[in-house]
N, C-alpha and C positions, 0 to 999 in steps of 0.2 A: 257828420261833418269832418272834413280833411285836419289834421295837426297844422298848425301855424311852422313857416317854416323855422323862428325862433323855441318853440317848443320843444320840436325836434331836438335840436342842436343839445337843448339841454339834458334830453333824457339819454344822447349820446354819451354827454360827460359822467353822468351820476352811474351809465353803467362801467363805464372805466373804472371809475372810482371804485365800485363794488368789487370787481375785478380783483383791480392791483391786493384791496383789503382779503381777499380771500386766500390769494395766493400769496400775501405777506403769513397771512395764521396759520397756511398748512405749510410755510418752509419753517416757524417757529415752532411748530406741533414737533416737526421731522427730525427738527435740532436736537429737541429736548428729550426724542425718544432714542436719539441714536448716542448720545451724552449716557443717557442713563441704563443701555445697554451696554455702553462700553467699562462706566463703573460699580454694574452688577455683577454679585459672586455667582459662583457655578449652583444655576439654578435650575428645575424641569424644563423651561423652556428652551433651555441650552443642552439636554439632556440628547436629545434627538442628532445634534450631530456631534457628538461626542467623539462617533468612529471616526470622523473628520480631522480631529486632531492630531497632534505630532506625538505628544506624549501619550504614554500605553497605559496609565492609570490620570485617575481624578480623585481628587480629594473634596468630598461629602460630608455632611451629617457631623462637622467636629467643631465646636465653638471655645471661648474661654472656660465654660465651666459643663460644658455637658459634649458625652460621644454616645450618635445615636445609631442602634445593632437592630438590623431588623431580621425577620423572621418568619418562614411562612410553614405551615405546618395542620393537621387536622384535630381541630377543638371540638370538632362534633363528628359524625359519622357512624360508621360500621369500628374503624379502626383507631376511636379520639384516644384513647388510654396509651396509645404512640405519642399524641401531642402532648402531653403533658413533660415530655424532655423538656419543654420551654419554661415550666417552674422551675426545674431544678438550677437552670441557665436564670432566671430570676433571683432565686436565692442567694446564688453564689456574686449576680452583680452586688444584691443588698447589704451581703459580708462585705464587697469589696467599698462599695457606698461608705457603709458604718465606720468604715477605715481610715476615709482619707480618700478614696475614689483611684485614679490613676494620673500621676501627676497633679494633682489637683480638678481634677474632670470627673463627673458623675456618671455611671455607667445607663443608658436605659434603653433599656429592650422593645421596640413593635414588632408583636406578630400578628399575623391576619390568619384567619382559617378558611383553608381550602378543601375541606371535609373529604381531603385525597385525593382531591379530582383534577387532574389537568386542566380540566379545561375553567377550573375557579382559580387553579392557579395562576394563568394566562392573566385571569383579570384584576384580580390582587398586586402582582408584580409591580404593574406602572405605579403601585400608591405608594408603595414602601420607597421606589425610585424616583418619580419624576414630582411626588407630593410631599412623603416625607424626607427624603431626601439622607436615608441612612448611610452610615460611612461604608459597613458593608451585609452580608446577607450572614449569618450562623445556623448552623444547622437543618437547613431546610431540607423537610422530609421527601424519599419519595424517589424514587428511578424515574419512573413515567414524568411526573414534576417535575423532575428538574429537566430531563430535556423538553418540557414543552416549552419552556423558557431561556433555554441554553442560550441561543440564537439572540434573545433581545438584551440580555443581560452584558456578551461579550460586546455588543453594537454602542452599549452603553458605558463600555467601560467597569464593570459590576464585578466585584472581587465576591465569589464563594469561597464561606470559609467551615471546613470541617464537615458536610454535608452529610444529611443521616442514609446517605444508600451507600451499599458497596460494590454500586459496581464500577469495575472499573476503566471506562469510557472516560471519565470527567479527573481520573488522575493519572493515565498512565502515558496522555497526549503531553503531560507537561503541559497545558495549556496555562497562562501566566494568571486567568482569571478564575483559574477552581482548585483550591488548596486543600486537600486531603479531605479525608472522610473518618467522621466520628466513631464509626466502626469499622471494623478488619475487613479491605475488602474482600468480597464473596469469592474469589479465586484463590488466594492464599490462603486464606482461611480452609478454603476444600483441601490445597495441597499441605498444610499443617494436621489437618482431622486425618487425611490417608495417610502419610510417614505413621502419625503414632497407632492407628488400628493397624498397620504392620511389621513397623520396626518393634513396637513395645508390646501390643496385645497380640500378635502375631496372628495375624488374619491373614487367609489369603483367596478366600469367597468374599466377596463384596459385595451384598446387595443396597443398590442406592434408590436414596425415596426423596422424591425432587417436586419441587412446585416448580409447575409448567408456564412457567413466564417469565423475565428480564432478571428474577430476583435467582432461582432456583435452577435455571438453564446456566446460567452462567457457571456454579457450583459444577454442576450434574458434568457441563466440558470439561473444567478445567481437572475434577477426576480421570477422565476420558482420558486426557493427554497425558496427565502426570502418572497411570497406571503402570505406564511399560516399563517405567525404570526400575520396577519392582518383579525379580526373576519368581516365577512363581503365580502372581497376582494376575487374578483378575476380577473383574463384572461378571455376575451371576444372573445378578435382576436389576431392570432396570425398572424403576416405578412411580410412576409421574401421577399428579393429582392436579385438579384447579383449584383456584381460590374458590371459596366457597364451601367446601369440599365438607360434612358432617360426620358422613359416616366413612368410615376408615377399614370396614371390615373385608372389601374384595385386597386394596391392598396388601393389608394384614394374611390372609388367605395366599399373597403373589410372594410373601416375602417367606412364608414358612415352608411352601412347597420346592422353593430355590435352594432351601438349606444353607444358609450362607455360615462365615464364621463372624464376621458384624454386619451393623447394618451403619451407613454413612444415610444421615437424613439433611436434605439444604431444603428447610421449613420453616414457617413463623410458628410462633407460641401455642396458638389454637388448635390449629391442624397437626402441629406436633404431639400436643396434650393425648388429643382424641388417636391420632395415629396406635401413641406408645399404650393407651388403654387398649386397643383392639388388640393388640399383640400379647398383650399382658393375658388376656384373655382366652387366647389360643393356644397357651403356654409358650411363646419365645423366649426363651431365654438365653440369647447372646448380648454381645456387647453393642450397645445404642449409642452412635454418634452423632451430635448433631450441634446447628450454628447457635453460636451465640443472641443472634435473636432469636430463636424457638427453645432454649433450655437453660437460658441463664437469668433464672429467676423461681425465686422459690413459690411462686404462685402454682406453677406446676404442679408441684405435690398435692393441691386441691382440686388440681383442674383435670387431671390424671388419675388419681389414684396416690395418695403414698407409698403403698406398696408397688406400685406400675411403675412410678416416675423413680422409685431407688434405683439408684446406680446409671442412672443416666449420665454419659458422658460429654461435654460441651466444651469450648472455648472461649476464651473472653479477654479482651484487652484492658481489663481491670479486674481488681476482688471484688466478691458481692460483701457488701455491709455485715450480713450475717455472719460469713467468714472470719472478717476482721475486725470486729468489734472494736478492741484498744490502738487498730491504727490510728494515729493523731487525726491524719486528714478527714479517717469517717469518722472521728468526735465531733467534727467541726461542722462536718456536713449535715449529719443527723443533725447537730440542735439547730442550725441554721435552717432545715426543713422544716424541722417540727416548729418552729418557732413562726415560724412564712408560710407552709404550707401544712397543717398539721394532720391530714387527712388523707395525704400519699404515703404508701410504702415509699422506706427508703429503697429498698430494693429495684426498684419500677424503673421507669423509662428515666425519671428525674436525673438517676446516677447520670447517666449522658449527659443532659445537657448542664449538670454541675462542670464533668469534668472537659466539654468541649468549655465552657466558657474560663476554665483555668488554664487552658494553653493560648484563648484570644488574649488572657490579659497579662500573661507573662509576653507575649508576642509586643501587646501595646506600651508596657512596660520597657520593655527593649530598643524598641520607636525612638523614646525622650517625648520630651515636652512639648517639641516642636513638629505637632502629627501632620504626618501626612501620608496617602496609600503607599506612594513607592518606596516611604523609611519605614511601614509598615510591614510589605513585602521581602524588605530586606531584614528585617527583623528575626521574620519566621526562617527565612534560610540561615537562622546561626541556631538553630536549635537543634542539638545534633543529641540523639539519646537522653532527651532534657529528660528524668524522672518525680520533677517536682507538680506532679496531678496526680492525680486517680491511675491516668493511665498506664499500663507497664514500662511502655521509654516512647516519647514522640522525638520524629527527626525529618527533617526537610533539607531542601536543598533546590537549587535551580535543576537539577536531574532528577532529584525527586519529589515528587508531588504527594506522593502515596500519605505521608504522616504517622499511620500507625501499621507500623508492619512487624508488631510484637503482640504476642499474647498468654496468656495461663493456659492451659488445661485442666479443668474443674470434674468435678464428680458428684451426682447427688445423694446425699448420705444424710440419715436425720433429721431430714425436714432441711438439711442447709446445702450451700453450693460451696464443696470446698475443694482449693486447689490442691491438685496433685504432682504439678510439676513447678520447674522455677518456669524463668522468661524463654518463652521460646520466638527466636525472630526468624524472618523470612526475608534475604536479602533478593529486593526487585531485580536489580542490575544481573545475577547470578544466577538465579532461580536457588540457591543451595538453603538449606533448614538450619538451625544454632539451636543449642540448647545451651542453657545455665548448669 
């Protein structure tokens, strides 16, 4: 049967009605969501155009009573006894906590583990940024890591601070969002290791033992270049290894046949260990150089040989613990470890992230009360030869990004790592070497 023509008429009106009420609820929906994004703080979901905006930092992760430092680094893996800088960086917030905090603010650290893999880094990244919302990133492990992230972190505005690789890609751009690295990087550090196997130990065969990738390539150049200013000098052997690498004995066999008068090693700890046993073994007996990450640490002398690993010479942009016992700072440090983490050498990877986190919080400290990234920023550019860490002298500047470009020269003697020289720096700007 047909609708009456009054029926009609009516069910005209009730859909109007429905209408008007629908489109009254999604203009109040629209109001209230554009209200409450206008008086929303800087959150993830603002995150995304970040690059969008006029100002070149953002201000994160800082409340009235807590500043939150994130961290990405490997807890588990092939290579976790690296991640463990991140206790050391815990300790030293909890001395700072036990204190008084900074300005009244409580220091606390998230790090995630990316069992050193890029590609877990990639996905860890957005938690630390657009979830937890950290003020900035400390010490994140890693060359490969951090540029698999470079890209998303500058998009986002993302301040690295003190990074555990040295190369030096991410400080020698100046780029306003990657502030120095927690170790010497891998280039001056080569040009510091060759001055003194020639100006002091008077070498002038050079056989170099490099790990063949981003970490050890860099080294292995920056010898290459820095060679010729030395009359006399040169590369004898050139001798690369991969990661992985066990056995060490054709090396060992490349380096004795070359007859050098040292050997310059850019190696990690392991493959240094096994390297300097294989040598030890063949009878070498020259002078052994090598970075600060493969010989500065008394583990070696187990991992090596005590007899292998004596006399081993390294670099370092602090004392090992061992060395300096009655310095106040490693009083402080040690019982602060052992007390927090009683089951790490002080020796270990810790010392890092102690003393990276004692330049963030003299940096923060600097800031004032009133935090934010750009007084942040500005902070760390008045730090000029600051000596008050671990490390030999930190200094910054809007021309320099580098942070540490001082270090000791150590020797392994007795089971310990002890300095042989004072502060030796390396000025970027110049290229020219200082000694104390």
């Amino acid at each position: 049967m047909g609708l009456t023509k009054n029926l009609k008429n009516k069910i005209i009106i009730l859909r109007v009605v429905i209408l008007k009420k629908i489109s009254l609820l999604f203009f109040v929906s629209l109001l209230v969501f554009v209200l409450a994004a206008c008086n929303e703080t800087t959150t993830g979901s603002q995150l995304n155009n970040a690059k969008d905006d006029d100002e070149l930092y953002v201000t994160r992760g800082v409340t009235n009573d807590k500043i939150l430092i994130g961290n990405i680094s490997p807890h588990t893996g092939p290579i976790a006894e690296s991640g463990t800088a991140r206790y050391g960086t815990e300790a030293y917030f909890n001395y700072i906590n036990e204190n008084g905090g900074v300005h009244g603010r409580q220091l606390e650290l998230i790090s995630y583990d990316d069992q050193y893999q890029p590609s877990q880094t990639v996905q860890v990244a957005p938690r630390l940024v657009e979830e937890d919302e950290v003020f900035l990133l400390l010490s994140n492990q890693g060359t490969a890591n951090n540029f698999a992230v470079k890209d998303y972190y500058e998009e986002n505005k993302v301040v690295s601070f003190l990074i555990n690789t040295g190369a030096p890609d991410f400080t020698a751009t100046k780029n306003p969002y990657w502030l120095g690295t927690g170790l010497t990087v891998y280039n001056i550090e080569a040009e510091i290791l060759l001055e003194y196997a020639i100006n002091e130990i008077g070498a002038k065969k050079i056989a170099v033992v490099y790990q063949n990738d981003d970490f050890g390539n860099v080294g292995f150049d920056a010898v290459k270049k820095a060679i010729g200013k030395y009359e006399g000098a040169e590369i004898i052997a050139e001798v690369p290894y991969v990661t992985g690498n066990e056995d060490f004995s054709s090396q060992a066999v490349k380096i004795k046949d070359s007859n050098p008068d040292a050997v310059l090693s850019f190696s990690l700890s392991g493959p240094t260990a096994s390297l300097k046993k294989s040598m030890y073994d063949l009878g070498i007996d020259v002078p052994f150089l090598v970075t600060g990450l493969g010989g500065n640490n008394t583990n070696q002398f187990e991992l090596a040989g005590a007899e292998a690993w004596e006399g081993t010479i390294s670099s370092t942009p602090y004392f090992n613990p061992t060395s300096a016992p009655d310095d106040p700072q490693m009083k402080v440090y040690a019982e602060q470890l052992a007390k927090d983490f009683p089951d790490l050498p002080i020796d270990g990877f810790a010392q890092s992230g102690w003393a990276s986190a004692q330049v963030l919080v003299e940096a923060l400290e600097r800031a004032g009360e009133d935090l934010t990234m750009e007084k942040f920023v500005e902070a760390v550019y008045t730090l000029e030869d600051w000596d008050g860490s671990m490390y030999a002298s930190v200094s910054f500047s809007k021309e320099n990004h580098y942070g540490l470009t001082s270090v000791y020269i150590t020797e392994a003697k007795d089971g310990k790592i002890t300095p042989i020289t004072g502060k030796i720096t390396y000025d970027p700007e110049t290229g020219e070497i200082s000694s104390e």
